[in-house]
C-alpha positions in Angstrom: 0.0 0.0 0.0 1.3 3.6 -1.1 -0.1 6.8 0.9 -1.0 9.6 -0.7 -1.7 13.2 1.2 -4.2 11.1 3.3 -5.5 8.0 1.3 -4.3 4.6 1.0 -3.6 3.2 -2.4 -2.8 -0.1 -3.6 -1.5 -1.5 -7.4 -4.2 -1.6 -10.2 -2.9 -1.4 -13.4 1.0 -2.7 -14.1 3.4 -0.7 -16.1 3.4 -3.5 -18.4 -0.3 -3.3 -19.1 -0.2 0.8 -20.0 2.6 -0.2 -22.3 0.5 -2.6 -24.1 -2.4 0.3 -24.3 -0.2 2.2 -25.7 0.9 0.2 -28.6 -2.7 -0.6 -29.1 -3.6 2.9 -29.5 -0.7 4.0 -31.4 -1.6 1.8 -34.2 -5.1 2.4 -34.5 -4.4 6.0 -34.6 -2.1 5.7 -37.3 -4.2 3.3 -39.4 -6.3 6.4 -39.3 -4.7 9.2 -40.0 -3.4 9.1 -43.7 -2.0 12.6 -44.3 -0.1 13.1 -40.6 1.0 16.5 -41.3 -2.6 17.6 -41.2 -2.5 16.3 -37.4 -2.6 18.4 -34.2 -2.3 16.2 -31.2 -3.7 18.4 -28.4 -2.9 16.9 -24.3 -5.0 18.3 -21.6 -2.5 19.3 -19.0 -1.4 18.0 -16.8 -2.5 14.1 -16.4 -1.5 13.6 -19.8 1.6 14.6 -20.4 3.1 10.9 -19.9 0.5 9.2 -22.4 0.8 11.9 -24.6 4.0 11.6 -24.8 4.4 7.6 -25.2 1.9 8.3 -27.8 3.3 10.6 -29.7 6.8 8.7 -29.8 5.1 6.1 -32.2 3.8 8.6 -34.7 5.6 10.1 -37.7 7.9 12.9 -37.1 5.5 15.5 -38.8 2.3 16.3 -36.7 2.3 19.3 -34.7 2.1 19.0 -30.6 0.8 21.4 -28.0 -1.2 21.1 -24.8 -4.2 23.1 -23.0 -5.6 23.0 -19.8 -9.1 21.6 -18.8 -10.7 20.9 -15.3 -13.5 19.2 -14.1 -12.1 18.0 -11.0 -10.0 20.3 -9.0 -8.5 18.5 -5.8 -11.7 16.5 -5.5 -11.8 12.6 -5.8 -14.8 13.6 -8.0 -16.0 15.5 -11.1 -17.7 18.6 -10.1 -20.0 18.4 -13.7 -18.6 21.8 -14.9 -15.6 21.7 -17.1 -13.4 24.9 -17.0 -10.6 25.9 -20.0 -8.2 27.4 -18.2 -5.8 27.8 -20.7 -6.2 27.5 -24.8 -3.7 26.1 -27.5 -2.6 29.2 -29.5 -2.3 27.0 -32.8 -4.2 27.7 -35.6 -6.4 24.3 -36.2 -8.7 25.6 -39.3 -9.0 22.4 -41.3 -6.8 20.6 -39.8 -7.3 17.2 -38.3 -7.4 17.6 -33.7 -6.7 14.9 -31.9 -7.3 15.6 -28.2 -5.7 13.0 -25.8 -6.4 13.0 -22.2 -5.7 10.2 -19.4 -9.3 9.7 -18.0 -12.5 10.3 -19.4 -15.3 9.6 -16.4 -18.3 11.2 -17.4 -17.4 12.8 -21.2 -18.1 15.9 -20.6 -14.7 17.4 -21.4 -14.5 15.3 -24.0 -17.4 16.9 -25.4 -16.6 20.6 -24.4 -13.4 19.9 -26.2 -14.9 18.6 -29.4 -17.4 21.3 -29.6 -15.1 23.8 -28.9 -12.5 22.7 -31.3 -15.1 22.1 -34.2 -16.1 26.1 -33.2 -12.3 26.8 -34.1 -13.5 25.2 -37.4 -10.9 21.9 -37.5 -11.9 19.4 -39.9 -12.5 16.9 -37.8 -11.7 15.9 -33.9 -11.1 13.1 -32.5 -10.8 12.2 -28.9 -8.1 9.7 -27.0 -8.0 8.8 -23.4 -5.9 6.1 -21.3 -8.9 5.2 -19.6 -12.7 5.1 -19.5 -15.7 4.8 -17.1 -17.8 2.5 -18.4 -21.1 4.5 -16.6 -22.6 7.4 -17.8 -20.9 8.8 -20.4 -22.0 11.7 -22.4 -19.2 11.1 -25.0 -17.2 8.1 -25.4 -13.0 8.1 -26.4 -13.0 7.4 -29.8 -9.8 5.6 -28.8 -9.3 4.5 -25.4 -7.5 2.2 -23.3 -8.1 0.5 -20.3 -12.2 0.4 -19.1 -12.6 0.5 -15.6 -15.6 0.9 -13.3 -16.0 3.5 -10.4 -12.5 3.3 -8.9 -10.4 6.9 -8.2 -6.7 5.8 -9.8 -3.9 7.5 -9.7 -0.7 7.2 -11.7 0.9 7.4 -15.2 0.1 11.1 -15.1 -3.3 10.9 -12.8 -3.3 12.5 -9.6 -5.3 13.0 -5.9 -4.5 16.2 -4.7 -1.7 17.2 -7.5 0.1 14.2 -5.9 1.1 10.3 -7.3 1.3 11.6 -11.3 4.6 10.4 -11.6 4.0 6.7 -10.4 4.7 4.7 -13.4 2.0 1.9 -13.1 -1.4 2.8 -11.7 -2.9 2.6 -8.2 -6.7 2.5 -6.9 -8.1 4.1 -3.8 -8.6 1.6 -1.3 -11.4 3.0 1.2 -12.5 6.4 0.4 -13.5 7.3 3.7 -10.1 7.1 4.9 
């Protein structure tokens, strides 16, 4: 068991596992993306910096890479419903190709204030990757994704409780919330 601030954690998901979700997703996004240079890969700061970036290791050397920030979450073990953009990419993405790639998606919804907001900026089309996916009540679904889980709070390979455990290289669950 690992503590964090004041939980208890305990191993969920090895290293070896995200590596093979990795490889998995790589190759579908490239079997999908036929013109690369049209691509902006877009990571929602800061839980996906280390998927983004095994990602974007196993595609061609052309796309373009930059990051915004999104919250729905805040220091809470749950989504508050309301997702905030607290800072934009600056790159022009007029008919180009977006894909957005976060670690978690638990309900959708900054999946779809993403999409919406990048289809607003008039790209061609936007897609949406995450690590990992709720299976319940989602109001937009990854169109790649990882690793389904249920209900558990994770931490890990760029997730976080409190800002803390994102540099863990597998990935834990919460073992009692009421802790």
């Amino acid at each position: 068991m690992i503590k964090i601030n004041d939980k208890y954690f305990e191993e969920f998901i090895s290293e070896e596992e995200l590596k093979n979700s990795v490889n998995r997703i790589s190759s579908e996004i490239k079997a999908d993306y036929s013109n690369m240079s049209q691509l902006i890969v877009i990571g929602v700061l800061n839980g996906s910096i280390p998927f983004m970036n095994d990602i974007v290791f196993k595609l061609p050397e052309n796309i373009t890479i930059d990051y915004l920030k999104a919250s729905s979450y805040g220091d809470e073990l749950e989504s508050s419903g309301k997702v905030e953009l607290l800072m934009d990419t600056k790159l022009d993405v007029r008919n180009k190709d977006v894909l957005i790639v976060d670690d978690i998606s638990d309900t959708g919804l900054t999946l779809k204030f993403l999409k919406d907001h990048f289809f607003k900026k008039n790209a061609r089309t936007v897609k949406t990757c995450c690590l990992f996916h709720k299976k319940d009540s989602m109001v937009d679904k990854p169109d790649y994704s990882g690793i389904m889980i249920g209900d558990e709070f994770i931490v890990g390979y760029g997730l976080d409780y409190a800002q803390k455990g994102r540099n863990i290289n597998r990935v834990l669950k919460l073992v009692n919330k009421s802790d």
